[in-house]
Backbone bond lengths (Angstrom), bond angles and torsions (degrees), N, CA, C in turn:
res aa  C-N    CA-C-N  psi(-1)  N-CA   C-N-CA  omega(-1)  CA-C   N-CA-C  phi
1 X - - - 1.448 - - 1.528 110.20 -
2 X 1.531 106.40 128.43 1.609 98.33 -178.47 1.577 108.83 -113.59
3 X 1.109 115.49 158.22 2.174 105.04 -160.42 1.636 80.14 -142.08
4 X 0.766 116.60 122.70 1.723 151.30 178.66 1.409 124.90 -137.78
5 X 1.509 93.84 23.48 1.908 104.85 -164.59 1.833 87.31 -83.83
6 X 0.984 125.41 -58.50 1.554 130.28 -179.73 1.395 129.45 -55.53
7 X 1.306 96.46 -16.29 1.864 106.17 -159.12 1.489 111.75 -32.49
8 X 1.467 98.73 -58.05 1.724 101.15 -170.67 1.137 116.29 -59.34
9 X 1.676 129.66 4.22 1.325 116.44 158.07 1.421 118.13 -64.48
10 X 1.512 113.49 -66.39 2.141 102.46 -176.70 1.631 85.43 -122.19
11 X 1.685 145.65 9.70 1.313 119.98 163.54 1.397 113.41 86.92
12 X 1.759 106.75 24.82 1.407 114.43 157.89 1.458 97.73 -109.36
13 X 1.679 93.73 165.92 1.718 109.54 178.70 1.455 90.28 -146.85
14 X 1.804 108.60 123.24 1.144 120.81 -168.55 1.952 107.22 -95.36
15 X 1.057 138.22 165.04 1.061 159.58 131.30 1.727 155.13 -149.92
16 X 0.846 115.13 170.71 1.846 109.27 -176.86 1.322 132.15 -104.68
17 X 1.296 111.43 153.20 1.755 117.08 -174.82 1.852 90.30 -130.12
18 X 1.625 86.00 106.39 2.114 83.36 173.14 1.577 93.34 -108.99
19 X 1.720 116.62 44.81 1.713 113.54 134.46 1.095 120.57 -72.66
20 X 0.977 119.31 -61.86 1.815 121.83 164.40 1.777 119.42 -112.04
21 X 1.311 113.68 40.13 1.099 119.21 170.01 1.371 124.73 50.11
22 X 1.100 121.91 52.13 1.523 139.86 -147.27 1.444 98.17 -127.76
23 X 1.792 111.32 171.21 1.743 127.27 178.19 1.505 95.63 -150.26
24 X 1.129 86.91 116.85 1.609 100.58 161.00 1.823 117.66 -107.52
25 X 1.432 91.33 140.35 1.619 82.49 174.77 1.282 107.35 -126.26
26 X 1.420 140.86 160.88 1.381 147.28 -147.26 1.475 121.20 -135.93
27 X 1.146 123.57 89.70 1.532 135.67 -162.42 1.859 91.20 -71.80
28 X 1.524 115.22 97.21 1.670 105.95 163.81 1.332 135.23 -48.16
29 X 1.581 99.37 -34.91 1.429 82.20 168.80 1.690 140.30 -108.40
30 X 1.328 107.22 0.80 1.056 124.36 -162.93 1.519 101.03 -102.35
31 X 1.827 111.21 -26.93 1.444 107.91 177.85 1.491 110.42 99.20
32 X 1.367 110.04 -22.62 1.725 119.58 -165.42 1.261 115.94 -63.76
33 X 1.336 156.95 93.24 1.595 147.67 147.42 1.561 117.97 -41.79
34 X 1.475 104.74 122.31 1.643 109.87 171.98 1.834 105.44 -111.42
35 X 1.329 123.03 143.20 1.001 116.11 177.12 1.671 114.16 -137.34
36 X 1.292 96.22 151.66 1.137 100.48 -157.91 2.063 102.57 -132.62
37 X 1.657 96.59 122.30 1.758 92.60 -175.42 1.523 105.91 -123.77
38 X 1.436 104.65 111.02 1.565 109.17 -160.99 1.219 111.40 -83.67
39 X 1.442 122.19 -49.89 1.869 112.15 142.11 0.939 141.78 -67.97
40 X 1.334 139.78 43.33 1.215 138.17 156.13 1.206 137.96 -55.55
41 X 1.769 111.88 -38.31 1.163 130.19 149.90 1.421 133.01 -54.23
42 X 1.405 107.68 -4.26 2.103 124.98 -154.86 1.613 88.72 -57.73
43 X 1.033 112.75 176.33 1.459 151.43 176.75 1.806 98.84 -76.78
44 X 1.298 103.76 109.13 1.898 110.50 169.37 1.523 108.01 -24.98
45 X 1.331 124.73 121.86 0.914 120.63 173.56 1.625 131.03 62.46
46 X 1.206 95.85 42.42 1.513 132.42 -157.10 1.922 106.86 -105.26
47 X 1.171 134.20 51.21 1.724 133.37 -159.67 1.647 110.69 -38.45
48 X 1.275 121.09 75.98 1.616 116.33 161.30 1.408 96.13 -69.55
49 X 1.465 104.44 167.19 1.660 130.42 146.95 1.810 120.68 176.71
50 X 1.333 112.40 100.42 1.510 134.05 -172.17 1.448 88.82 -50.10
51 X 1.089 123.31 133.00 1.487 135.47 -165.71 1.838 88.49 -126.13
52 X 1.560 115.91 -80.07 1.111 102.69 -163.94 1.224 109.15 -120.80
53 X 1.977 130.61 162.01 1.382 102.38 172.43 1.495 92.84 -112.21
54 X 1.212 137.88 -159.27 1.667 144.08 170.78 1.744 102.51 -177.49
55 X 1.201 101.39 121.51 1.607 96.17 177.64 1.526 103.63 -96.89
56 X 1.470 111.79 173.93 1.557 103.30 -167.79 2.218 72.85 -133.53
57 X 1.801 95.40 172.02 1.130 97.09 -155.47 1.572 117.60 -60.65
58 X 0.907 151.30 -11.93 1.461 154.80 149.72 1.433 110.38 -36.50
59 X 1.193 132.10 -42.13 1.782 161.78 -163.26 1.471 103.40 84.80
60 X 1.239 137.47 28.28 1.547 143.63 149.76 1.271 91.44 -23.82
61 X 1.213 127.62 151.36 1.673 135.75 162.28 1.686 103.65 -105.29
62 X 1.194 124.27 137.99 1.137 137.13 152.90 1.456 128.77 -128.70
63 X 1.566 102.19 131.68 1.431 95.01 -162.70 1.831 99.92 -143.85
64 X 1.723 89.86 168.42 1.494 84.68 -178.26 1.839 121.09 -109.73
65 X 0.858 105.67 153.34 1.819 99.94 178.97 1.658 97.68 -107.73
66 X 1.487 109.72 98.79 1.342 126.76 174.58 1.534 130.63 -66.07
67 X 1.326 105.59 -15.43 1.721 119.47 165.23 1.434 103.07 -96.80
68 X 1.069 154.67 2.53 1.164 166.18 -178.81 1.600 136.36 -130.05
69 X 0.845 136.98 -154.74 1.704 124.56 -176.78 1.687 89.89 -159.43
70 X 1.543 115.08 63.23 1.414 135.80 160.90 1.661 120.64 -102.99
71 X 1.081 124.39 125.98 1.854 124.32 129.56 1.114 116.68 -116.21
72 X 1.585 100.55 130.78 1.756 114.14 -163.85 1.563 101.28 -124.12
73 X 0.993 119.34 154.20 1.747 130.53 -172.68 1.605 100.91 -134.95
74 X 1.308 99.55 138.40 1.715 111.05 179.48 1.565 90.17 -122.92
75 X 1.426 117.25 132.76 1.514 142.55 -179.12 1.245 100.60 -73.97
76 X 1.663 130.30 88.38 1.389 120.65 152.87 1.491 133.11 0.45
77 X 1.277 112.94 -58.60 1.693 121.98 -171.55 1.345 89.78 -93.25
78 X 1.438 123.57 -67.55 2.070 105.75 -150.40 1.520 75.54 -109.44
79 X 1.009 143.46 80.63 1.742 142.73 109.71 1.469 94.98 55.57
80 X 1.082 140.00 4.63 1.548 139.30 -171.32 1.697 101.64 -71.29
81 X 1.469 107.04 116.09 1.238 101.95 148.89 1.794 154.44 -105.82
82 X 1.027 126.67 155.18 1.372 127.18 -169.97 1.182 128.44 -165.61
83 X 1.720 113.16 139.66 1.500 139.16 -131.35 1.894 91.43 -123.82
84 X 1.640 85.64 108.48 1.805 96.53 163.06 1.922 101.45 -90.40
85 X 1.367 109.90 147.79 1.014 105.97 178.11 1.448 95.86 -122.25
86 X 1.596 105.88 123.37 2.086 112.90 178.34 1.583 91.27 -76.92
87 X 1.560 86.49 137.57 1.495 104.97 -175.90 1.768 107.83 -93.60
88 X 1.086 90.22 117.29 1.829 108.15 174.96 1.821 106.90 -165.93
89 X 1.490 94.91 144.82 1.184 101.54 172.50 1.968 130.83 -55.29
90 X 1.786 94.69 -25.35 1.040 103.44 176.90 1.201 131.45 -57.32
91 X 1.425 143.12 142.86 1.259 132.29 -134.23 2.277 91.17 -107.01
92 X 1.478 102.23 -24.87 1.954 107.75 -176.61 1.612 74.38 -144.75
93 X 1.667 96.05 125.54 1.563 113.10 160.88 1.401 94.95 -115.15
94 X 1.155 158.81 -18.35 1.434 165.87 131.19 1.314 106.26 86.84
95 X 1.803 104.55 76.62 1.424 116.23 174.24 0.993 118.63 -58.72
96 X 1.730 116.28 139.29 1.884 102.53 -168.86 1.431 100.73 -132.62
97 X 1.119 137.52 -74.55 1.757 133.51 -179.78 1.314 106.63 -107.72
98 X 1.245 104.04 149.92 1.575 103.98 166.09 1.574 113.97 -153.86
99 X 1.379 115.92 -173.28 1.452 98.49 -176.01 1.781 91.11 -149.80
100 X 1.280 101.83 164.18 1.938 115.27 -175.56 1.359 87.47 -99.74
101 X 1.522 103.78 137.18 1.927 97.78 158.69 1.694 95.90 -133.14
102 X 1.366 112.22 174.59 1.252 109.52 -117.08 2.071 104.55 -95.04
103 X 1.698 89.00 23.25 1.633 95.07 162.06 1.340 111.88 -109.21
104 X 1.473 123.22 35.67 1.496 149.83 -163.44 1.668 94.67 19.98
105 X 1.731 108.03 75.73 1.333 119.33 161.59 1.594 100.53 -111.23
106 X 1.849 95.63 138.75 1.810 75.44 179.23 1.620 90.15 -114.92
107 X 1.243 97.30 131.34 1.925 115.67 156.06 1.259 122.66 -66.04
108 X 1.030 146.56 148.82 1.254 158.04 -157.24 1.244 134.21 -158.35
109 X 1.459 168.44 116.08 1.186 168.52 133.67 1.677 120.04 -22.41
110 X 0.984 152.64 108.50 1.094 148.42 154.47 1.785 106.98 -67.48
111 X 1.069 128.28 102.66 1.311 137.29 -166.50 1.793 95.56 -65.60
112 X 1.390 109.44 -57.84 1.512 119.24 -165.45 1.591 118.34 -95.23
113 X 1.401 94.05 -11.62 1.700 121.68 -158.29 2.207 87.34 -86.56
114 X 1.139 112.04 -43.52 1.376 87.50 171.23 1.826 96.04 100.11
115 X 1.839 110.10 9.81 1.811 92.31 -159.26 1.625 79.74 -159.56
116 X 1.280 103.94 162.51 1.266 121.95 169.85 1.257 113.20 -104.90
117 X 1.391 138.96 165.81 1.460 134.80 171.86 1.679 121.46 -166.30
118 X 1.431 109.89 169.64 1.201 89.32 -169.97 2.262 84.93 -146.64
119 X 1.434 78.89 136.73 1.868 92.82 179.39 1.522 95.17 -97.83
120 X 1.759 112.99 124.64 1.673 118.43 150.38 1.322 99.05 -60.99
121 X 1.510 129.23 134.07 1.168 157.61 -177.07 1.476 93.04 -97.49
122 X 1.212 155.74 1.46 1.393 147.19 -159.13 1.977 77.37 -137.40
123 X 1.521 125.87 -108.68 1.302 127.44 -175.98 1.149 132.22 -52.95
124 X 1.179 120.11 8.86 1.624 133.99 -179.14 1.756 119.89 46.93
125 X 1.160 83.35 18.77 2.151 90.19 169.85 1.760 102.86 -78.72
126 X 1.469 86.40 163.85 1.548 105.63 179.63 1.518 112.23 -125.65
127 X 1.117 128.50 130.39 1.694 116.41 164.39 1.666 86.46 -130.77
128 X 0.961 86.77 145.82 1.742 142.01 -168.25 1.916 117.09 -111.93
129 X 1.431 108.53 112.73 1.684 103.06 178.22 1.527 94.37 -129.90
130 X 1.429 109.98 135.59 1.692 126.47 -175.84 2.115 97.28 -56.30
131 X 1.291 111.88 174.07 1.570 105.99 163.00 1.989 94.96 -170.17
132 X 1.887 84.16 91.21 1.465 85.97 157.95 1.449 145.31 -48.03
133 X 1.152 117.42 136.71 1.578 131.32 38.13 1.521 94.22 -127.36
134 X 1.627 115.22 -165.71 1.568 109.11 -168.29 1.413 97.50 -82.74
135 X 1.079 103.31 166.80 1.754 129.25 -174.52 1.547 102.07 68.12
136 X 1.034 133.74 -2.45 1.633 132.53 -151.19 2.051 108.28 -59.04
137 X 1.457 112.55 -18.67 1.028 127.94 158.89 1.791 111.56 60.80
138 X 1.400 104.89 45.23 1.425 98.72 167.96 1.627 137.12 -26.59
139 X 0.921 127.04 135.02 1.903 118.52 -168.85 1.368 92.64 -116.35
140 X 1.235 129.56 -42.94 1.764 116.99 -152.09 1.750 88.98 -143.05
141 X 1.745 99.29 -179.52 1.254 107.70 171.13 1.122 115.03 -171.01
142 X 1.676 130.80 141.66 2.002 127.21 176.90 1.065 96.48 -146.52
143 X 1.244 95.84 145.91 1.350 109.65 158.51 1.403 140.36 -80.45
144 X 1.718 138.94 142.99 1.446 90.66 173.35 1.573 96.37 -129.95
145 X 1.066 107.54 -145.29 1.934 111.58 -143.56 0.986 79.38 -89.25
146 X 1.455 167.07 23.15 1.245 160.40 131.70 1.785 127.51 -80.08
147 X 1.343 89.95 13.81 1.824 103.13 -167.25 1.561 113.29 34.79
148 X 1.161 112.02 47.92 1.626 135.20 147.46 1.462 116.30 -88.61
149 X 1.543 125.49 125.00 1.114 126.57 172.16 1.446 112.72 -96.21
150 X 1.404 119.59 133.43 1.313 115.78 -177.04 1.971 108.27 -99.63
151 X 1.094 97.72 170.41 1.631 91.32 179.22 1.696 86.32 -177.74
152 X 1.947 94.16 161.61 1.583 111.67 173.10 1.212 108.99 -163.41
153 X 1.574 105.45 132.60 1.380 103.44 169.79 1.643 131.45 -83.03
154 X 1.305 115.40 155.63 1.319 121.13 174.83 1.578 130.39 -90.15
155 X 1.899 88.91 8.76 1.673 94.68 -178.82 1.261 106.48 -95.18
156 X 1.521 120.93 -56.45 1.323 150.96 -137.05 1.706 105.31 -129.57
157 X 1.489 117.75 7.14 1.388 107.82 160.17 1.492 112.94 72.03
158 X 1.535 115.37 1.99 1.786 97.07 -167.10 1.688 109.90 -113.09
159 X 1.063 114.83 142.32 1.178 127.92 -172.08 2.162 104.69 -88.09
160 X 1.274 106.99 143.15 1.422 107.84 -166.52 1.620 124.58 -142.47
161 X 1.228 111.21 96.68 1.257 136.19 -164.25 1.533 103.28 -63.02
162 X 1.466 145.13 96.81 1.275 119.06 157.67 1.590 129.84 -122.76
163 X 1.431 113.49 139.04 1.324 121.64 173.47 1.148 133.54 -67.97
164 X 1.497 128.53 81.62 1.005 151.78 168.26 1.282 122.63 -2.90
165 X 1.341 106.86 -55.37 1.543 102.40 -176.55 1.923 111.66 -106.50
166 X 1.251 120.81 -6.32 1.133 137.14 168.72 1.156 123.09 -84.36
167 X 1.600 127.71 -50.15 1.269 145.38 170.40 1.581 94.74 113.42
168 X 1.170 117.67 4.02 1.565 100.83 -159.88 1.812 105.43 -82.80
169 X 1.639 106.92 174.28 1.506 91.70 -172.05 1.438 109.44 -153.57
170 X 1.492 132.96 133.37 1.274 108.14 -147.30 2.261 78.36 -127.56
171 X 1.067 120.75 120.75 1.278 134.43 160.91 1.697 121.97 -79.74
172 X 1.700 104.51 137.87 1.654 119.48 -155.30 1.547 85.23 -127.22
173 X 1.442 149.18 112.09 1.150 155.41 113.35 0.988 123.70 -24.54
174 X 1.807 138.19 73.75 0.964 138.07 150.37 1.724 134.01 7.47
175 X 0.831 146.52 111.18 1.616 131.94 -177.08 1.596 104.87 -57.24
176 X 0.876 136.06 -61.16 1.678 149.99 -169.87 1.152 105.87 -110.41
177 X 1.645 90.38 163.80 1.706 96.11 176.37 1.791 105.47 -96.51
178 X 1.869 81.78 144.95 1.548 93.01 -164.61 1.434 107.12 -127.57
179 X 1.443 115.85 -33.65 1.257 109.28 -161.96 1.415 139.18 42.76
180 X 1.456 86.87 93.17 1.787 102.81 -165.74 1.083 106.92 -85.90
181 X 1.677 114.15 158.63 1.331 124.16 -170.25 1.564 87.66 -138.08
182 X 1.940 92.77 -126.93 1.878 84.87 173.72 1.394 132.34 -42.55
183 X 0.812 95.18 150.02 2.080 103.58 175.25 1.629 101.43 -118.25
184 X 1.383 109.34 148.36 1.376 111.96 174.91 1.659 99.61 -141.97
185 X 1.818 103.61 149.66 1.907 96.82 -167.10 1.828 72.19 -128.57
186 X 1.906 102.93 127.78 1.362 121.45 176.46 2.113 91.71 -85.39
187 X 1.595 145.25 112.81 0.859 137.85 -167.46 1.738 94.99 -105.38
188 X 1.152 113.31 -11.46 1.683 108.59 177.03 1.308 114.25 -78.41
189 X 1.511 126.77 1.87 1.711 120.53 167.78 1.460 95.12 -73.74
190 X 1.617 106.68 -165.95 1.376 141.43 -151.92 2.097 83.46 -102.46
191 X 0.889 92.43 -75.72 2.005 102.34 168.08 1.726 96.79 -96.13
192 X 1.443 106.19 143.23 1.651 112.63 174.09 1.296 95.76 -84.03
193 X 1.677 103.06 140.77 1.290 137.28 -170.09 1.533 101.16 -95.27
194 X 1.422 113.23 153.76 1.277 118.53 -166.80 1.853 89.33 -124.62
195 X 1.174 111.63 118.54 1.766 112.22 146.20 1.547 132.52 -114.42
196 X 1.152 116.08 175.65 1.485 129.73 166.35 1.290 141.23 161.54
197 X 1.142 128.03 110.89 1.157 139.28 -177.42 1.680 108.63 -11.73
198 X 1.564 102.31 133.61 1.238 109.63 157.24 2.057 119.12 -108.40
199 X 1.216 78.29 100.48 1.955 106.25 175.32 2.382 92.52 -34.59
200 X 1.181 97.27 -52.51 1.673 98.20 -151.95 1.332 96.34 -104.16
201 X 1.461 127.93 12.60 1.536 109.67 -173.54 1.916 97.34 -134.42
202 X 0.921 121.38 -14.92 1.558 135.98 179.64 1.409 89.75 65.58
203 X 1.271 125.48 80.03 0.991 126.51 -177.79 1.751 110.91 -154.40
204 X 1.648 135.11 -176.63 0.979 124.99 -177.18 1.904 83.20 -153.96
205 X 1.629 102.72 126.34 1.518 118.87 -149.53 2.161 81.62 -112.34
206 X 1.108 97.24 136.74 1.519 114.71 -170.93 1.690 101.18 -130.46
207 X 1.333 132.17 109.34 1.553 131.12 178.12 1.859 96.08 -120.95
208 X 1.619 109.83 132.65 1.089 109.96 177.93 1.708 94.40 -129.00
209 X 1.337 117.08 123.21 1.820 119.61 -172.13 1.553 83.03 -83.54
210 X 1.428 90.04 159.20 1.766 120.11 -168.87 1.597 107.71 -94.22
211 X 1.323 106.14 -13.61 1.999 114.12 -177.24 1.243 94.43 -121.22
């Protein structure tokens, strides 16, 4: 995954290697690669793997450790890194995509975790919303201008509406099987539009809610 959402801040473009769980970042003009391996030190037999990176507007990198129940941030200027740990009893919540919106909150998927979530990038809190039913296996997540989080699974085809500040959650049953991955929220309609690729149908899946 390559994240070039920040560049025009200092003209790096960050991305990941989950061979050895590593971040590389990419100096455009100079050509230079810096890399950076935040478990290296882990515990023998310890399962890292950098799944995604996402910079927030500074170009901070934030990324997730998807065999693990990590979000870690690499310091733009002094390269410093550091490991939020999402609080759950579960032993692998297996953070997988996520996205920055534009109060540099990053959203997140708990792949195994069963929940979506979103880390303040400024106070380092976490809130956490459930997303029926079990195993349902969230992959991605956005927000849209209505502080609705969207999400979809890649097991069970269903698309998942949740209310942010309510908890409430309104589920979209796919017609076919699609197996969702990214999610994208269009916020320039009248109601924000929900898309995403269908992986198994060669197709591009468009849901517009009726409220």
């Amino acid at each position: 995954m390559v994240s070039p959402q920040a560049a025009h801040v200092d003209g790096k473009v960050w991305t990941q290697n989950n061979g050895f769980a590593g971040v590389h970042r990419l100096d455009i003009k100079s050509g230079k690669i810096e890399t950076w391996e935040p478990f290296k030190d882990a515990a023998k037999g310890e399962p890292h793997n950098i799944y995604d990176v996402v910079p927030d507007s500074a170009n901070n990198a934030w990324f997730t450790d998807f065999r693990w129940k990590h979000i870690g941030r690499i310091d733009a200027k002094s390269g410093e890194v550091k490991l939020f740990e999402i609080p759950a009893k579960q032993a692998v919540l297996a953070p997988r995509r996520g996205q920055m919106d534009a109060q540099d909150r990053f959203w997140f998927a708990q792949y195994r975790g069963d929940r979506i979530a979103v880390l303040d990038t400024k106070s380092g809190e976490f809130k956490q919303w459930e997303v029926a039913p079990k195993w349902s296996a969230p992959y991605d997540v956005a927000l849209d201008k209505n502080g609705e989080a969207w999400t979809g699974s890649m097991i069970n085809d269903q698309v998942t509406r949740v209310n942010t500040r309510t908890g409430e959650s309104v589920a979209y049953l796919l017609p076919r099987t699609t197996n969702i991955r990214r999610v994208f929220v269009d916020n320039a309609t009248t109601r924000p539009t929900f898309w995403v690729g269908s992986n198994h149908g060669a197709s591009i899946v468009k849901l517009e809610p009726l409220d």
